[in-house]
N, C-alpha and C positions, 0 to 999 in steps of 0.2 A: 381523592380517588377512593374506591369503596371496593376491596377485593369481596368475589364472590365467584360461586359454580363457572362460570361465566369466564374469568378473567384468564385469557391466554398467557401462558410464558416463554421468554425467549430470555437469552442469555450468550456469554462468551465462555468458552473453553481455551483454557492459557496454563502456563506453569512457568512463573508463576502470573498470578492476575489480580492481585488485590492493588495494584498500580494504575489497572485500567481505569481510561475515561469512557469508556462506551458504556457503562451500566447511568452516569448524567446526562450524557446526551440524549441517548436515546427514548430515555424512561421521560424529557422533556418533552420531547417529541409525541411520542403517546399522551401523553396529559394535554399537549397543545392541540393534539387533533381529536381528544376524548377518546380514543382509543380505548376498551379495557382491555390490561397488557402490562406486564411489570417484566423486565430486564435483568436479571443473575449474574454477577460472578460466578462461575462453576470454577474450581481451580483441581484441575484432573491430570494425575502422574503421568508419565509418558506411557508407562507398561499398562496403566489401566484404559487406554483411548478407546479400543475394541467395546470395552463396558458402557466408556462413557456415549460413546454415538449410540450404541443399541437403547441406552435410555431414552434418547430422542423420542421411538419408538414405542418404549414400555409407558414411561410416564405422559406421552403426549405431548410433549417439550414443541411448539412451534417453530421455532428454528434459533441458532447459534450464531455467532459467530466463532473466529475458531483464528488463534492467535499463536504465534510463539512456545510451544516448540511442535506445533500439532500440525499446523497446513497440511504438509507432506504425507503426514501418517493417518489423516484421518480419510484420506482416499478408498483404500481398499473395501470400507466398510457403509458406503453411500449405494444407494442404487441407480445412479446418475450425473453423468457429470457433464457442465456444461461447455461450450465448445471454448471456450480460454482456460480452464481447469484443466482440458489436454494438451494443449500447449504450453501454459505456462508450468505444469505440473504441481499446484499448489491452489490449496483451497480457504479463504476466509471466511466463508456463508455459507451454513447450511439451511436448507428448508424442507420443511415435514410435509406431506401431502398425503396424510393417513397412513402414515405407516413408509412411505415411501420418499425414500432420502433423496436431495436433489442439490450436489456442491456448486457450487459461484467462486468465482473470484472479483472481488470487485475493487481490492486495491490495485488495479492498473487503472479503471475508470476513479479511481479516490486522486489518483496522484496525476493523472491529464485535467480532471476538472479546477483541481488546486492550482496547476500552473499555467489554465486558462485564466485566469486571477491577475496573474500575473502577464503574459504573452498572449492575447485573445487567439492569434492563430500562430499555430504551434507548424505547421505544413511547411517545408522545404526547409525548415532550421537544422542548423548543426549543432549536436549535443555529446559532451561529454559527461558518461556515464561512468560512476568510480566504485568498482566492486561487482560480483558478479555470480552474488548469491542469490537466495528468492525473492528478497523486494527488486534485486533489479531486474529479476526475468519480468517479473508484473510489467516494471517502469518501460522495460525496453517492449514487451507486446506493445503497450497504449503509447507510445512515438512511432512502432512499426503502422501500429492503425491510424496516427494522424498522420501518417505520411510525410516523416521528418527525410531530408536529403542523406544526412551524413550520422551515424553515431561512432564514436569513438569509443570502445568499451575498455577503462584500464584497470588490471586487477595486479597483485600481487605475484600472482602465479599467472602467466597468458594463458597455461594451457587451460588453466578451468573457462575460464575467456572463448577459448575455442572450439572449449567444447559447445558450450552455449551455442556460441553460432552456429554450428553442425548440427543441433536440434532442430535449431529453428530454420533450417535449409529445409526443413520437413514439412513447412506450413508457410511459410511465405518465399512468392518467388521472389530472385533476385537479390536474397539479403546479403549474400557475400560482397553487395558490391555498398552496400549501406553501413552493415556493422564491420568495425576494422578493430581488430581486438590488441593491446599494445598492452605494455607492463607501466605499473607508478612511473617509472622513472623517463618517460616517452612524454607523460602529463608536460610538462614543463614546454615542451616543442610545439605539440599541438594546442597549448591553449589558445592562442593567439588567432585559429582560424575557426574556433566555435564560438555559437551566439549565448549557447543555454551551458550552464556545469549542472550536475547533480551527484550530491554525495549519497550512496545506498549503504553505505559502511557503516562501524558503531564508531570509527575514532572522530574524536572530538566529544565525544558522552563523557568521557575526561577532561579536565582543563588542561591536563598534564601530557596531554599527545601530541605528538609530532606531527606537523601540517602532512596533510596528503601530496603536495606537490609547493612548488616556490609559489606563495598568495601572490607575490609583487606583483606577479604574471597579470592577475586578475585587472580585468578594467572596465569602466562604468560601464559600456557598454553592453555587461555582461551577466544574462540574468543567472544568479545562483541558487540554487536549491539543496536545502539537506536535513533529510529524511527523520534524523534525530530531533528530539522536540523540546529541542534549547536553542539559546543562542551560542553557537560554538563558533570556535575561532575562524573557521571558514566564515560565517556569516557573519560575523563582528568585523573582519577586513571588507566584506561584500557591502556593508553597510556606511563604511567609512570612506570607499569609495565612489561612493553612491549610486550602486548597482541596483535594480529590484533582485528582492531575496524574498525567501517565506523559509521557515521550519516544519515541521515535519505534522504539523496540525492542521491545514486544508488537506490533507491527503486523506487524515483519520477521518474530519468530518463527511467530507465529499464519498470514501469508499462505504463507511458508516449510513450516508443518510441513502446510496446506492441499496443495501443490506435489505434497509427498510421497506424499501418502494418493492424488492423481492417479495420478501412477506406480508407487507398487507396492500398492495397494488395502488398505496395511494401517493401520491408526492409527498417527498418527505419537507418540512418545514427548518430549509438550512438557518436560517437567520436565526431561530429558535435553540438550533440545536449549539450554534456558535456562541451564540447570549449564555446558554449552561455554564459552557466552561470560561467563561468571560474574557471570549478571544475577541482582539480587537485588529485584524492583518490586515 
């Protein structure tokens, strides 16, 4: 690859980011499709976000993506936002169109296409959803859009649980009869009548945390997903009972190769971008 006048940049904004796998993927991606185009780490304090989006801007920056702990904050400062960026309240993608900012979300489609991998039709399933922060607003949009029957949302707190739900009374009809929002300690009762789990939480990022609910519950029948990008205890019982599971890496690629196809309109080359980080799910 040959930088020059020419070669556009894009990049993520994170804090911190030097952990990220989107600067491999992506930058395979451009080279696979000759793109010229090169991928950054930008790693931007919280208190400087306002700086770092008007950069987009000043230096011409193509577009971002936009990670941990910025989604939320980097709204105010875009001149557009697309119809899941209002609902879900939270942004991963941004794109430049000369000056003029334009937020995406695209981990709700990162994390439906990852568990189409797994479940080709996702429509009238029942899903236990664990946590009820902003990866699960994404997860819970893209089940509301595939038109799942049942979600069970269980958080530590209900009420944050319920608040969720009362947002989203605001954009789809009918969800209080879909989303049923319950505490941990509820998990254990209802596993037994869902087909899909998903953890959005960080426990299990640890070896040393305490299961989210009794695994024993778990059974083959029962596809599990969780979001962190290990094999954690949830997934190592999932596994041993020989349930289909994935981690938290079709979500990245999938919302990732999503990113792309925003900014340069062309298909993004999954196979390619999964070969990078040399996933084999």
């Amino acid at each position: 690859m040959i930088l020059d006048g020419q070669t556009k940049v894009y990049g993520i904004f994170g804090y911190p980011v030097k952990h990220s796998k989107s600067p491999t993927f992506q930058t395979a991606a451009f080279q696979h499709l000759g793109i010229n185009a090169v991928y950054v780490p930008f790693e931007v304090n919280p208190e400087s976000i306002s700086q770092a989006v008007e950069s987009l801007r000043v230096l011409k920056i193509s577009g971002v993506n936009v990670t941990i702990p910025h989604k939320e904050s980097v709204i105010p400062y875009v001149n557009e936002l697309s119809d899941e960026v209002k609902v879900i309240k939270a942004a991963n993608t941004i794109k430049n169109v000369d000056g003029y900012l334009i937020a995406y979300n695209t981990d709700w489609y990162g994390f439906v296409e990852g568990l189409k991998e797994l479940e080709p039709t996702i429509e009238g399933k029942k899903v236990l959803v664990i946590g009820a922060g902003g990866s699960s607003r994404a997860i819970i949009y893209g089940l509301l859009k595939e038109g799942v029957d049942k979600i069970y949302l269980a958080n530590r707190t209900v009420e944050r649980a319920k608040k969720l739900l009362n947002e989203y009374l605001q954009h789809f009809k009918v969800v209080d009869k879909i989303i049923h929002p319950i505490s941990l300690t509820d998990i254990n009762e209802i596993v037994k009548e869902v087909d899909i789990i998903v953890n959005t939480t960080s426990v299990g990022l640890n070896d040393e945390d305490f299961p989210l609910f009794n695994y024993d519950f778990i059974e083959q029948r029962h596809t599990v997903v969780d979001i962190i990008y290990k094999e954690t205890k949830l997934l190592k019982v999932a596994k041993e009972k020989g349930c289909k599971y994935q981690n938290g890496y079709p979500m990245l690629i999938h919302q990732g190769a999503k990113s792309f196809e925003i900014w340069t309109g062309q298909k993004a080359p999954i196979d390619v971008m999964k070969k990078s980080l040399n996933l084999h799910y």
